[in-house]
Residue, then its C-alpha position, 0 to 999 in steps of 0.5 A: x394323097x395315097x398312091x393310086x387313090x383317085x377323086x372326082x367330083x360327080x357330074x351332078x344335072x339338076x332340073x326341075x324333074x330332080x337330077x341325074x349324077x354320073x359316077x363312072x363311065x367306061x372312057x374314063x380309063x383311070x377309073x374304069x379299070x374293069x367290071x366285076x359287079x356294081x351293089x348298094x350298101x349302106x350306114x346309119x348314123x355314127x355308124x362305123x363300117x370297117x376297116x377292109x381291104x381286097x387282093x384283087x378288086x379295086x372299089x369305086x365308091x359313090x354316095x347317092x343319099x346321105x353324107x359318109x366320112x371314108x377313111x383310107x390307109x395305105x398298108x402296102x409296103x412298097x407304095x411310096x404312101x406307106x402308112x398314109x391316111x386320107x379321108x373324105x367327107x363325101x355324099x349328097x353335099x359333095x358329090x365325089x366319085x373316090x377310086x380305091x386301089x386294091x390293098x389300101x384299107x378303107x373304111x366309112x361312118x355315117x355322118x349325117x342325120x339319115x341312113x347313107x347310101x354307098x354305090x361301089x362298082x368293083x372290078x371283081x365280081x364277089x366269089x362266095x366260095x373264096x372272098x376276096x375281103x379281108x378284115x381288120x377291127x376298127x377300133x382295133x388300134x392296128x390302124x393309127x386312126x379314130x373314128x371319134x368326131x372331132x368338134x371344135 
């Protein structure tokens, strides 16, 4: 596991009104670092959303619909994880919470048959003047990894 990422599986109450999923709470200190802003994103099938890093925030990824494959890569130099990969299968079938530490690339595809829809709560609320995101080209090759879905 790359240094700093943290996994939890959500807490899921299912009745017969349909259910409730916790993703975070504030008494949960090893992900609830701070507040900045929560928003939804989403992905349609095959698609690749990616690859992205932040200086200052840490993302706190749940999947409410759908099923999204999320890739990370830990590109800090001094992090005992350097250069590792890990990723998750994560959405309506395996409900996880995944904490990203701010500095490891991440990235997500859609790998169901609907749109997907990502909550991120993040510890830095979006500066429109000077974003704190940065970019890197998916297919790019800097990243030694391939969204290709791998049968078999």
């Amino acid at each position: 596991m790359i240094d700093g990422v943290i996994i939890k599986r959500a807490k899921v109450i299912a009745d017969e009104r349909g259910r409730l999923m916790e993703m975070i709470r504030c008494d949960e200190p090893d992900f609830f670092t701070g507040f900045g802003q929560v928003y939804m994103t989403t992905v349609y099938p095959g698609v690749v959303k990616g690859w992205h890093y932040h200086h200052l925030q840490d993302d706190n990824f749940a999947v409410v619909k759908g099923m999204i494959k999320l890739v990370l890569y830990d590109r800090r130099p001094d992090s005992p994880t350097f250069g590792e990969i890990n990723q998750f299968f994560m959405g309506e079938h395996n409900p996880l919470l995944v904490h990203i530490p701010r500095e490891v690339v991440h990235g997500f595809k859609g790998v169901g048959s609907d749109e997907a829809i990502i909550i991120n709560l993040v510890t830095q609320p979006y500066n429109y003047q000077i974003p704190d995101e940065f970019r890197i080209d998916p297919h790019g090759g800097e990243i030694p990894y391939d969204w290709a879905r791998k049968d078999g």
